[in-house]
Every structure is written in C-alpha cells, then in structure tokens.
C-alpha positions, 0 to 999 in steps of 0.5 A: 577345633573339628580336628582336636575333637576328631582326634579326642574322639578317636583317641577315646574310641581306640581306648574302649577297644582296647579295653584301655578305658577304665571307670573310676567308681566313687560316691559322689552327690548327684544333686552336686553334679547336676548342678556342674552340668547345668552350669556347663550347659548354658552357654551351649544353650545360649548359643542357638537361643535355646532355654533348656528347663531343668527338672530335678529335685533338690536331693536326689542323693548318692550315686555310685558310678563314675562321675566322669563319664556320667557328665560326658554323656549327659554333656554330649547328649545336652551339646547335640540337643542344642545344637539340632534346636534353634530357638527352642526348649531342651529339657533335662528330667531326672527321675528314679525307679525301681527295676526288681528290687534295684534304684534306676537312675532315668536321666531324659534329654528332650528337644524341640529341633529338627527331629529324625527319621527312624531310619536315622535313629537305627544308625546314629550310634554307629562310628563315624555315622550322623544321621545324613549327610545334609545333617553333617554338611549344616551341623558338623561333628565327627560321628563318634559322640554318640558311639563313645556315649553307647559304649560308656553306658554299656561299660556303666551297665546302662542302656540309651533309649531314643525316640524322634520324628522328623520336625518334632524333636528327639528324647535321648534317655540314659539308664543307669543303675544308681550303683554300678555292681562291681565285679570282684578281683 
C-alpha cells in the first residue's frame, strides 16, 4: 500500500511539473460534496477513535471549481487529522467571506493530536519532507500529500493557512475563491 500511494504521489507531482495536470471546472453543489467527504471520511476517523464534528450549513450553494481536487485536498488534510490524533476531536468548519468584492470559501480542518512545532510547520510542504523523522518512523507516508495539496490549491487560486503547537494540535485552513476565474483561450 505505502508503494501504490508513493507511486500515485510521484506520478501526480510529475504531472503538476509538467503542466501535465489540468483542472476540470464545473458548478457543482457544494453541500452534495460535503456530504461525499463526510461519508468517505468516517472510517478514517474511526480508525484511532477519533469523532470528527461537522459544521456547515445545510446550503451552502454552488461552487465553480473542480470538484475533484476540492475532495482531494479536503481528504488528505482530513486522513493527516485523524491520523496524528488519537482518541480525539477533528473538526471540519465551512465558512464564506467576502474578499473585495469577491465570495472566499474557508474550508478549516482542526485537530486535537500531537501538534507541531513552527519549525516543522515551515517544512511540511516541501517534497519528500514530514515534519520529523520520529513522525515518519511512528506514522509513515510519503511526504507529498501535502506538496501535491499546495500545488492544487496554487493551481485552484487558493491559498493553505496553517497553525500548530506541539501537544495542542493543528488548523490547516483551505481558501478557495468560490469561482475559479478562468483565463480566456
């Protein structure tokens, strides 16, 4: 399994290099693939005992974006929350703003777990890097996830905000506008 999802990794990381990757814009219902997540996401949960409590509205609309990548960032962000976590609370708020003149979709993952340090935070999104090398020996992955993820939300014109401490837990947020401006061909 850890050579498929090394291999999966690598394969989408050379593609976004390449400029190989391409996004499938569309309007879909975001409320619908909320729900999808949700679903997807219990069984990781349930893996440490962790009770991850949803908070979004019932509502929330369309996005125009690609659905695809949206449930593969939210999923990978979800999967490294319940892992680091044992025994804990993951929280997945959704909230919209409004950023000159423009909807921002603000898509939070908040765990209770192990936390990092702001050293460890500097470097999480770098290929091929975890935040220790006693992280990676207890908990394992490929250190891309979160490389790939940075560069979807680059290619989806959004930005990833973190916050950590060691012991407290992690907030990874995603920003995304809720329609991506496509540029004219």
């Amino acid at each position: 399994t850890h050579r498929l999802q090394l291999t999966c990794d690598c394969l989408a990381h050379s593609k976004i290099d390449a400029g190989r990757l391409d996004l499938y814009v569309s309007d879909f219902d975001l409320t619908a693939a909320l729900k999808v997540i949700k679903d997807v996401s219990q069984p990781l949960a349930e893996k440490n005992a962790n009770t991850i409590e949803y908070r979004f509205t019932e509502d929330l609309g369309v996005m125009a974006s690609d659905e695809t990548r949206l449930r593969q960032i939210l999923l990978n962000f979800l999967s490294n929350a319940c892992k680091f976590t044992k025994a804990g609370v993951v929280v997945f708020d959704v909230s919209e703003e409004v950023v000159e003149a423009s909807p921002i979709l603000s898509f939070k993952i908040i765990d209770s777990g192990i936390g990092m340090t702001p050293d460890q935070v500097a470097k999480i999104f770098e290929e091929f890097t975890q935040a220790d090398e006693d992280t990676t020996a207890k908990f394992g992955g490929t250190g891309l996830g979160l490389a790939i993820t940075k560069r979807l939300t680059e290619m989806m014109q959004g930005e990833i905000r973190v916050e950590s401490e060691p012991g407290k837990g992690s907030t990874f947020e995603l920003r995304l506008p809720r329609t991506i401006v496509q540029a004219a061909e």
